[in-house]
C-alpha positions in Angstrom: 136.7 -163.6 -31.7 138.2 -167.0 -32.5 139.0 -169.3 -29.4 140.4 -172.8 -28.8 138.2 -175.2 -31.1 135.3 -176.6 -28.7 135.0 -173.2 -27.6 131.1 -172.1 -27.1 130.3 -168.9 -28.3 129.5 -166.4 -25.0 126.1 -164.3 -24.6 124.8 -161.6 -23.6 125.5 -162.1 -20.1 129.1 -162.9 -19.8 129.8 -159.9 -22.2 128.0 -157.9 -19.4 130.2 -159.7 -16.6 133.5 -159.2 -18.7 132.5 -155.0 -18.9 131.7 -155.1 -15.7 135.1 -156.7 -14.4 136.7 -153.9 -17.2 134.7 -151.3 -15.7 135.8 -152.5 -11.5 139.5 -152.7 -13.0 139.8 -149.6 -14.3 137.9 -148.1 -11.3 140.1 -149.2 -9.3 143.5 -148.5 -11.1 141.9 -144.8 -11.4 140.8 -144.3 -7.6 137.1 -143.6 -8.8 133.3 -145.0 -8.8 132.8 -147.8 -11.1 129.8 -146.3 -11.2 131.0 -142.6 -12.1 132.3 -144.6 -15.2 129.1 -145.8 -16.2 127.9 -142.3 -16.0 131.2 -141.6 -18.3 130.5 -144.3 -20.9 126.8 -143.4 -21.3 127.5 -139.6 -22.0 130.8 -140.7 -24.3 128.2 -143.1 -26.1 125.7 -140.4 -27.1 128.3 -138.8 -29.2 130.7 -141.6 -30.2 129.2 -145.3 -30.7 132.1 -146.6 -30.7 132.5 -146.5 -27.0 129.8 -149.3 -26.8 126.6 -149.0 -24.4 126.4 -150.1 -20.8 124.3 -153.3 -20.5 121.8 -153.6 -17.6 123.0 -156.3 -16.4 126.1 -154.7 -16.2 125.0 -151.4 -14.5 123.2 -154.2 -12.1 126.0 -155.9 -10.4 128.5 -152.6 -10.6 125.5 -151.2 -8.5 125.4 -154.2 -6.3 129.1 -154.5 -6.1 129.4 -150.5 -5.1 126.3 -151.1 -2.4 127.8 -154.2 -1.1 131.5 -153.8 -1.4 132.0 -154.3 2.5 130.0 -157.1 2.8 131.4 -158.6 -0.8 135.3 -158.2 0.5 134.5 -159.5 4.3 133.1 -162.8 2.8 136.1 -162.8 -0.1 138.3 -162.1 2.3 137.3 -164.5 4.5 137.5 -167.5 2.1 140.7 -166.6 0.9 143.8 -169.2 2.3 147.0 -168.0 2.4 146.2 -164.5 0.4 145.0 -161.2 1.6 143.0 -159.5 -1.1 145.0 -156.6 -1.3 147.7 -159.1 -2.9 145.2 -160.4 -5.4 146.5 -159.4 -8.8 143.6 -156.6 -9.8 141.8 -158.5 -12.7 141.4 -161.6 -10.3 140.4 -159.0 -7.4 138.1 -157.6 -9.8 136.3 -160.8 -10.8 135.9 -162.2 -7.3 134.1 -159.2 -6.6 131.7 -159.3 -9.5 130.9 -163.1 -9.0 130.9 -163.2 -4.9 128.2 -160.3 -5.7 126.2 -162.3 -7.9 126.2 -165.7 -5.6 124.7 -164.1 -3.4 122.3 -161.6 -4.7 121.9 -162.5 -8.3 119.0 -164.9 -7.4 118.4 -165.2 -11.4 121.8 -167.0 -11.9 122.7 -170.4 -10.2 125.5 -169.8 -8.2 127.4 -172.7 -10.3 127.0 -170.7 -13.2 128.5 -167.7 -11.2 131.5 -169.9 -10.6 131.9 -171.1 -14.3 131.5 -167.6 -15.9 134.2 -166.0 -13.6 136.5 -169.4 -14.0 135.6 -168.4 -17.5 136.7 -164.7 -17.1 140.2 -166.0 -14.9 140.8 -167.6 -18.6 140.2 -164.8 -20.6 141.9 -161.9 -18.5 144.3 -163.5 -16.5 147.3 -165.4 -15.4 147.4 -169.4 -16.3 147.0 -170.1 -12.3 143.9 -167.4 -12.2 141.0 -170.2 -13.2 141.9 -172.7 -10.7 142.5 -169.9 -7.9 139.0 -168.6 -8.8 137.3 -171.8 -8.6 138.6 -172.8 -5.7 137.5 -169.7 -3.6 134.5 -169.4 -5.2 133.5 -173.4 -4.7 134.0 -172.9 -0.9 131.5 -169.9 -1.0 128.7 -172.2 -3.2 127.6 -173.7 0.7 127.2 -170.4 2.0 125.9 -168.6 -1.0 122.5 -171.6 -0.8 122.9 -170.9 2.3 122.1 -167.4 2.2 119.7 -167.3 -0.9 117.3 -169.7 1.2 117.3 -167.7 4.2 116.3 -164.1 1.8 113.8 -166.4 -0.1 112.3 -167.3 3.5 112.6 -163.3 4.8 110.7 -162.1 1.5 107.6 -163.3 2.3 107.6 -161.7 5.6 108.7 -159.1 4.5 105.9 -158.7 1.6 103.1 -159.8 4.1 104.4 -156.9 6.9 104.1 -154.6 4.1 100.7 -155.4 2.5 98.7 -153.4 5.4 101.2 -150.4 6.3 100.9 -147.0 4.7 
């Protein structure tokens, strides 16, 4: 796939992020689990390779997008300005999700690179307003997102330490 000259190629990763805003799309269009879908594509796959396989990474954040999804639209929704998020078109709706996930539980992934790949994602799947909407609601979550990484970084410890003499 050919893009605008000065184009980097993408990896591994943002192929995972763009199935896994695919796979929330679709989802939702169809009124099922992203995650039933996974189950779909992984039994289609055995028999036709065509069908591609399901990264890891992108089983991860569908899993932590399903197990978060209050939490994920109360903080969208709550740096939203002058939209509700049922008025977001879907594919932006979709990508929000998937990178307000990953700010703040992807600890392997700066949360600037969260807000470049889905400004990246706006570009590839969307309208010509999507990428600057997405950046701007994602850069008022990057405070909050440090915010919230340091404070689970702190817990962990704790939590580790409580652990080590029970059972």
């Amino acid at each position: 796939m050919t893009k605008k000259s000065g184009t980097k190629k993408r990896g591994t990763r943002h192929k995972a992020r763009r199935r896994a805003v695919d796979l929330l799309f679709e989802a939702e269009a169809k009124d099922v689990s992203p995650l039933d879908l996974v189950e779909q594509r992984r039994e289609l796959f055995v028999t036709d390779d065509s069908i591609g396989a399901i990264n890891d990474y992108t089983e991860r954040v569908l899993n932590g997008v399903v197990a978060d999804s209050d939490e994920v639209d109360s903080v969208l929704s709550s740096h939203l300005e002058k939209w509700t998020l049922p008025r977001l078109p879907a594919v932006d709706r979709a990508i929000l999700r998937l990178a307000t996930w990953e700010m703040f539980h992807a600890d392997d992934v700066d949360p600037r690179v969260v807000v470049d790949e889905a400004v990246e994602l706006a570009k590839e799947l969307s309208t010509d307003d999507s990428p600057a909407f997405v950046n701007g609601v994602l850069g008022r979550m990057l405070g909050l997102a440090g915010q919230v990484r340091a404070a689970a970084a702190a817990q962990a410890p704790e939590e580790r330490s409580g652990d080590a003499g029970g059972s």
